[in-house]
BALOBA-1460 file (C-alpha; in Angstrom, 3 decimals):
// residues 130
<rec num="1" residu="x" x="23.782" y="22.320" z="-90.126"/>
<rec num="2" residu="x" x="26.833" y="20.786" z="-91.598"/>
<rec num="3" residu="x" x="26.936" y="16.987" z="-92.911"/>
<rec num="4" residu="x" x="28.066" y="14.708" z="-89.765"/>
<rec num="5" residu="x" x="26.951" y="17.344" z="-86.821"/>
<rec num="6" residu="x" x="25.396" y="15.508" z="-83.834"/>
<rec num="7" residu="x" x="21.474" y="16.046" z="-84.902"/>
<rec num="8" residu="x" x="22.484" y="14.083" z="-87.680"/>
<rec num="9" residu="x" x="24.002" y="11.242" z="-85.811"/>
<rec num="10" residu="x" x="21.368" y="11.102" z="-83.354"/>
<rec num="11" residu="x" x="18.501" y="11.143" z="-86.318"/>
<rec num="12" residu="x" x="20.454" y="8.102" z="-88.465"/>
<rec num="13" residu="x" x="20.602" y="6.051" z="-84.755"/>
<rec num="14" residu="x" x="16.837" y="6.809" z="-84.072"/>
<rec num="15" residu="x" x="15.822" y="6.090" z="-87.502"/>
<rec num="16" residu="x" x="18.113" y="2.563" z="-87.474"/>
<rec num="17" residu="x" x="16.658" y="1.919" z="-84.397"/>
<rec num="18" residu="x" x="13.229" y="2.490" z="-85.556"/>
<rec num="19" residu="x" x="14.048" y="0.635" z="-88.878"/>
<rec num="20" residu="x" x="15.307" y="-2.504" z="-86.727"/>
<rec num="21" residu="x" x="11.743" y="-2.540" z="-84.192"/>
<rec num="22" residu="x" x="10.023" y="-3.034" z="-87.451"/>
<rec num="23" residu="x" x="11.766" y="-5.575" z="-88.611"/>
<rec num="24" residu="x" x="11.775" y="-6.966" z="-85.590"/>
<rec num="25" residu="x" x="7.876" y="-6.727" z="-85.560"/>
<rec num="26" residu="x" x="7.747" y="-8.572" z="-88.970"/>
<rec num="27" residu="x" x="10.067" y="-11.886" z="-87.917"/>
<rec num="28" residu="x" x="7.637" y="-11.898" z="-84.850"/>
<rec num="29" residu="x" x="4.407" y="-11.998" z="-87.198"/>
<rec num="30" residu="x" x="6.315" y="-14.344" z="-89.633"/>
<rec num="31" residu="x" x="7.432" y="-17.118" z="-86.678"/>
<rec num="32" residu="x" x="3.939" y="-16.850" z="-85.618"/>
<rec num="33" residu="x" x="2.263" y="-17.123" z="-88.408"/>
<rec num="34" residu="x" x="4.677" y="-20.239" z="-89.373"/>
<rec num="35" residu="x" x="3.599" y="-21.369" z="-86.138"/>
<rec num="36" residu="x" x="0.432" y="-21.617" z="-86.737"/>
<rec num="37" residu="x" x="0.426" y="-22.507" z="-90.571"/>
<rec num="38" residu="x" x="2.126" y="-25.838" z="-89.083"/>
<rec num="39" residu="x" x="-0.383" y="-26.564" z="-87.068"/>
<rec num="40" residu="x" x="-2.871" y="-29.945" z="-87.936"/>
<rec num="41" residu="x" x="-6.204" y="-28.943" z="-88.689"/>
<rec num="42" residu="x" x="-7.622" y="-30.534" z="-86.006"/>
<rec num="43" residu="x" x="-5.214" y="-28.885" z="-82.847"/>
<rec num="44" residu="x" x="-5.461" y="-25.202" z="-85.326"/>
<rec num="45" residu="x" x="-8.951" y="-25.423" z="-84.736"/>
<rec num="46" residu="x" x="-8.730" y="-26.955" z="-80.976"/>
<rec num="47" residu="x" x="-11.204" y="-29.469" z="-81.513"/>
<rec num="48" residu="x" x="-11.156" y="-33.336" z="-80.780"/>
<rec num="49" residu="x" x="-12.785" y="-35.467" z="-83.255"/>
<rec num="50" residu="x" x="-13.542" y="-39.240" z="-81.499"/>
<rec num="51" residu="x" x="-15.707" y="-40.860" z="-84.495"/>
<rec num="52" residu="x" x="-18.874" y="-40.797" z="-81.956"/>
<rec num="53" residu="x" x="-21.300" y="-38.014" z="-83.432"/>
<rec num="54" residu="x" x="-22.847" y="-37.484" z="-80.070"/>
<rec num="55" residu="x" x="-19.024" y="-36.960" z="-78.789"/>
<rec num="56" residu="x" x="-17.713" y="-34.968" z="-81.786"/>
<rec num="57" residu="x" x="-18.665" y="-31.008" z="-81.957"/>
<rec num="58" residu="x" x="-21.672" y="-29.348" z="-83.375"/>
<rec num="59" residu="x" x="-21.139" y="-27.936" z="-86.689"/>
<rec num="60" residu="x" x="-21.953" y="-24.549" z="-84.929"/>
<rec num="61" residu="x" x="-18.625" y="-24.787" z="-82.706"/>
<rec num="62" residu="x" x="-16.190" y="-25.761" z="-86.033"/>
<rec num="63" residu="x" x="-17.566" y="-22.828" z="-87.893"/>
<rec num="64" residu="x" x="-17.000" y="-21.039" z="-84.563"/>
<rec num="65" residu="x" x="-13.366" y="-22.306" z="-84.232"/>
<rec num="66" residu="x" x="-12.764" y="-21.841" z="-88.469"/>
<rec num="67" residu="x" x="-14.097" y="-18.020" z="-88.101"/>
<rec num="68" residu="x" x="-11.740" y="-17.172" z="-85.105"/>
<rec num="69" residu="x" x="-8.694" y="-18.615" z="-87.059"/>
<rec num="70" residu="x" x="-9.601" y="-16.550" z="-90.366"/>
<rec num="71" residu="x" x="-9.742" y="-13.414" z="-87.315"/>
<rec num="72" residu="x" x="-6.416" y="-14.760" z="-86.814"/>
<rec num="73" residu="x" x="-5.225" y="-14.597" z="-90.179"/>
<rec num="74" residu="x" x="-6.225" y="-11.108" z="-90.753"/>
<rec num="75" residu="x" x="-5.090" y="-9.963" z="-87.457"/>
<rec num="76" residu="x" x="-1.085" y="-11.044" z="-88.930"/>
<rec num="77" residu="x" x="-1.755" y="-9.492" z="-91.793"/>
<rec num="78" residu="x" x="-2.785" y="-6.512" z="-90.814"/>
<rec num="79" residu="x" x="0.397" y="-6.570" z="-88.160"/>
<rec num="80" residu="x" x="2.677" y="-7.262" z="-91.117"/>
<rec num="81" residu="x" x="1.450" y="-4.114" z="-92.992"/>
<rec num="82" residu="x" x="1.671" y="-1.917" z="-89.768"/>
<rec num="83" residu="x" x="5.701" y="-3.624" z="-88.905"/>
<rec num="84" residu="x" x="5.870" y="-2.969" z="-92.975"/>
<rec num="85" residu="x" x="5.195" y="0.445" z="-92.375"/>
<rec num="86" residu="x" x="7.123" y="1.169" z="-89.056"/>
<rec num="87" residu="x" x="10.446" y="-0.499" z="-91.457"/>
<rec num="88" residu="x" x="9.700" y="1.984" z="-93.606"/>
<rec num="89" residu="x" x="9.405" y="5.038" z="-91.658"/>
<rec num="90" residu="x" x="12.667" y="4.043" z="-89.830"/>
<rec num="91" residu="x" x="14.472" y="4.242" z="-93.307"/>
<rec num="92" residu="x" x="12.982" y="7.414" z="-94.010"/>
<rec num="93" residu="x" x="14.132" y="9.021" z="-90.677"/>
<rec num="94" residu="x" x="17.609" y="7.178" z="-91.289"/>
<rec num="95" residu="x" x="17.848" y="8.952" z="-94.642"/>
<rec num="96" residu="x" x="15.939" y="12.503" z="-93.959"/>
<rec num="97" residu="x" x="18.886" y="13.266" z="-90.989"/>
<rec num="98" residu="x" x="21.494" y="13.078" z="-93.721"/>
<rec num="99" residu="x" x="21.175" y="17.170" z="-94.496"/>
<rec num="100" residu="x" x="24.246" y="17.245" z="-96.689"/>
<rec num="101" residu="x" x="25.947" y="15.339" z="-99.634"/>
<rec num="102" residu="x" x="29.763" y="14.449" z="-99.205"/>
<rec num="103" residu="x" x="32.268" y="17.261" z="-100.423"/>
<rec num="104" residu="x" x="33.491" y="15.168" z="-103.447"/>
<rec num="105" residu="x" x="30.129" y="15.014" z="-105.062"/>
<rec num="106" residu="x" x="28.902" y="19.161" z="-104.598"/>
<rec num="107" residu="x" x="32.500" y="19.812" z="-105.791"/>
<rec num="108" residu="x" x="32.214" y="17.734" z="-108.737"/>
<rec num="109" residu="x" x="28.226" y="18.699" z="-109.947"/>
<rec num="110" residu="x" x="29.448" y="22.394" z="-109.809"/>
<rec num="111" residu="x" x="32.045" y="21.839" z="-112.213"/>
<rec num="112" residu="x" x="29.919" y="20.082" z="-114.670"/>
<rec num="113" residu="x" x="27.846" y="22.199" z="-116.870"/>
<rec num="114" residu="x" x="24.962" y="23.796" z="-117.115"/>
<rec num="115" residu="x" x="22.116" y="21.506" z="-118.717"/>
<rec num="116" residu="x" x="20.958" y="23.604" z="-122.285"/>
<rec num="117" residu="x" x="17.472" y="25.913" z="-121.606"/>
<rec num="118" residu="x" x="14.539" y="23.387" z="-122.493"/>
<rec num="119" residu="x" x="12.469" y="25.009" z="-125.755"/>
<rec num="120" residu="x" x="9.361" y="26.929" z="-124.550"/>
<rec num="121" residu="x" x="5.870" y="25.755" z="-126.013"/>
<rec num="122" residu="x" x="4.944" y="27.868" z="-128.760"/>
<rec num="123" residu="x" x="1.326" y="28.234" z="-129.350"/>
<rec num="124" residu="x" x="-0.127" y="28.409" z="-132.454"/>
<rec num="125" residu="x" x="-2.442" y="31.704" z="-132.737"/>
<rec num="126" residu="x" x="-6.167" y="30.248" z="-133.051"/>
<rec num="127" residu="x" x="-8.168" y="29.851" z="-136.242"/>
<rec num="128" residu="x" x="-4.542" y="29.343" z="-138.073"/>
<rec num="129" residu="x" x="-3.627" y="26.109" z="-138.841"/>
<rec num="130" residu="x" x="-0.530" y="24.452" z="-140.045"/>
């Protein structure tokens, strides 16, 4: 296929698009995760503290609330790495439907010359040393 036929359109627009769901994936995690970074420790946790110990939660239900927000925490980061990695497969599609170079630059690396024959590795014959 030549440089610019319609597979190659089409694969650049599916790979943009790709590249743009990701990073649409990452500004959700990153508002949500600002959103609930801002958060008071009290309303984060969803708890109501009134100064009355027979009132105020158990201990129990705060480590309760404290382990579902570290869930929380892992759960964004773990959808960061996943948007992370959908970004990056959309610039790989993007870039693997570009088959050819442009004319100007396979004109001009023909034209320059050849790089000199790299040296083969000689081996010394055993038991002889230098």
């Amino acid at each position: 296929m030549r440089s610019g036929s319609r597979s190659d359109i089409l694969g650049r627009v599916i790979g943009m698009l790709v590249f743009l769901v990701g990073v649409g994936l990452l500004v959700f995690v990153f508002m949500h995760a600002f959103q609930m970074f801002s958060l008071k420790p009290a309303d984060a946790l969803g708890l109501r503290f009134t100064g009355d110990p027979k009132k105020d939660p158990l201990l129990s239900e705060i480590g309760y609330r404290f382990g579902w927000i570290f869930v929380q925490v892992a759960f964004l980061f773990i959808m960061s790495f996943a948007a992370s990695l959908i970004s990056q497969r959309g610039i790989n599609l993007y870039f693997s439907a570009m088959q050819g170079l442009p004319t100007e630059t396979v004109q001009r690396d023909r034209n320059a010359p050849s790089p000199p024959p790299s040296p083969g590795i000689q081996a010394e014959p055993r038991g002889e040393a230098s």
